[in-house]
C-alpha positions as CSV (number, residue, x, y, z in Angstrom):
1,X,-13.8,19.4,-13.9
2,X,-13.7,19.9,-10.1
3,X,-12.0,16.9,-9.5
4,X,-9.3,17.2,-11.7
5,X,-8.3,20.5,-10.4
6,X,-8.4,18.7,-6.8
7,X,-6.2,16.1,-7.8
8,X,-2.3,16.6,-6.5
9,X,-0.2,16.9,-9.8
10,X,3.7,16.7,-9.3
11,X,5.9,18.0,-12.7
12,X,9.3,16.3,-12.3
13,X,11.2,17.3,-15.6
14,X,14.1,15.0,-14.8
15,X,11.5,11.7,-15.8
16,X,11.5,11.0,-19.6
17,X,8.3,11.6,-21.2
18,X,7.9,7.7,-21.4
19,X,8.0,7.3,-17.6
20,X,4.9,9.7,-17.3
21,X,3.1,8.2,-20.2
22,X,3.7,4.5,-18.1
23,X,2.9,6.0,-14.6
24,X,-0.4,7.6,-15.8
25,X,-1.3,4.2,-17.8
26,X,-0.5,2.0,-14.7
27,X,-3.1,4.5,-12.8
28,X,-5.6,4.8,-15.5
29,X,-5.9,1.3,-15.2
30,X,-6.3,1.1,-11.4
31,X,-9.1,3.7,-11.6
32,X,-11.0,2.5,-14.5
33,X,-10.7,-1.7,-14.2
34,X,-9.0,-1.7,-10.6
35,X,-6.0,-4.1,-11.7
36,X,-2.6,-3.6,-12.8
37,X,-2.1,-3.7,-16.0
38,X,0.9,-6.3,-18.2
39,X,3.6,-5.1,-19.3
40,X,2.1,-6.0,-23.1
41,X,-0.7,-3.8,-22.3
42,X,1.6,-0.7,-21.2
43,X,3.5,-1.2,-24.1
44,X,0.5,-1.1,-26.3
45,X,-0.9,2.1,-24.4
46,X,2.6,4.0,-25.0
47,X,2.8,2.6,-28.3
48,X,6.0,3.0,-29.9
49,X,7.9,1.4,-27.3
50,X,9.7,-1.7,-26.7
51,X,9.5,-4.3,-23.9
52,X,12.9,-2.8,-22.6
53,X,12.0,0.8,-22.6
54,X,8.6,-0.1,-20.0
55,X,10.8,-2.7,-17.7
56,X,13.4,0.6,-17.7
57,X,10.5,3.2,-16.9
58,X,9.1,0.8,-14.1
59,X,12.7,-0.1,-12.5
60,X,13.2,4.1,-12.3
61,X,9.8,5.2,-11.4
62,X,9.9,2.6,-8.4
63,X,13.3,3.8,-7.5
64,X,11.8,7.1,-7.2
65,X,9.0,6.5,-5.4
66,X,6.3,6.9,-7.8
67,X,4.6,3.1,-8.0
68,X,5.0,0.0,-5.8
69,X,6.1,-3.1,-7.8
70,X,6.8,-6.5,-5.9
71,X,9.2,-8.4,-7.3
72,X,7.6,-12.0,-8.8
73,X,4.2,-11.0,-8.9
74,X,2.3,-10.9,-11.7
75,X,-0.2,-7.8,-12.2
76,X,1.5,-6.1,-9.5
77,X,2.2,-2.7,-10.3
78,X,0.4,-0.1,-8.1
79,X,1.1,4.0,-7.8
80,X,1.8,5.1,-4.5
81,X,-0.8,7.6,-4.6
82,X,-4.2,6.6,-7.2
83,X,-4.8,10.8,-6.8
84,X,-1.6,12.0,-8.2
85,X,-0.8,12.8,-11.3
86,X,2.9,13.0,-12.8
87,X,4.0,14.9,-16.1
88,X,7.3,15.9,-17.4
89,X,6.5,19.8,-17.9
90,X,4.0,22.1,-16.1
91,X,0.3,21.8,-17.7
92,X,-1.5,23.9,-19.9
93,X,-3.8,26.5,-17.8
94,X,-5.6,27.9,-21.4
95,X,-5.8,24.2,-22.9
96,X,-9.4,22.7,-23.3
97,X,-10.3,19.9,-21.2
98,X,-12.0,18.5,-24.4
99,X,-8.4,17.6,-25.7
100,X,-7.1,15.7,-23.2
101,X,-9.7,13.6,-21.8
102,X,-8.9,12.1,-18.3
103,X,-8.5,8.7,-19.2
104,X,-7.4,7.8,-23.1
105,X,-4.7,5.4,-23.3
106,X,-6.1,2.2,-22.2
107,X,-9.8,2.7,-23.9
108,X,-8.5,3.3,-26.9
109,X,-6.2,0.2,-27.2
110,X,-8.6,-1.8,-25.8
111,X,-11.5,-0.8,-28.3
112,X,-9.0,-1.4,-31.1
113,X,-8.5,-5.0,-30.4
C-alpha cells in the first residue's frame, strides 16, 4: 500500500486507546462518506463504550490538537489533518496489511444495521 506508507502517523502513548479508536473513526468517516460522524455512531464503531467515555475522548483530543469541534454544531467534528493517522503504540513493521484493513470500523457497523 503506497499510500499508507505516505501517510504521516504520530504514536502518542499518553492518549488512551479509546481516543485513537475515536480519532481514526471520526477520519474514516471524513474519507469514506465526507461527513462527521454522531456521537451514536462513534459509539457504535468503538463498541463497548459509553456516551461519556466519546464526549471525554473528543473534549481531550480537541484539547490536544488532534480534531476541530465547534461548539453547538451538529456533525461537526473534523481532524486537523485527514492524512494523519494516531495510535497509542508504534505499528507493527512484520504485520500483514490483510489484517488491518484501512478502513473497518464504520463499514462494519453500518452493514450490521
Amino acid at each position: 500500500n503506497v499510500v499508507g506508507s505516505l501517510m504521516p502517523h504520530v504514536v502518542d502513548p499518553t492518549l488512551r486507546p479509546l481516543h485513537a479508536k475515536i480519532y481514526m473513526a471520526i477520519r474514516e468517516a471524513w474519507v469514506l462518506y465526507a461527513q462527521a460522524p454522531s456521537q451514536v455512531e462513534l459509539r457504535d464503531a468503538c463498541w463497548p463504550c459509553s456516551m461519556a467515555s466519546v464526549a471525554n475522548a473528543v473534549r481531550e483530543l480537541r484539547k490536544r490538537g488532534y480534531i476541530t469541534a465547534p461548539k453547538f454544531q451538529i456533525r461537526a467534528l473534523k481532524p486537523t489533518d485527514l492524512n494523519r493517522t494516531i495510535s497509542v503504540e508504534p505499528p507493527n513493521p512484520w504485520q500483514d496489511p490483510k489484517d488491518h484493513p484501512p478502513f473497518f470500523r464504520l463499514e462494519e457497523r453500518r452493514s450490521n444495521k
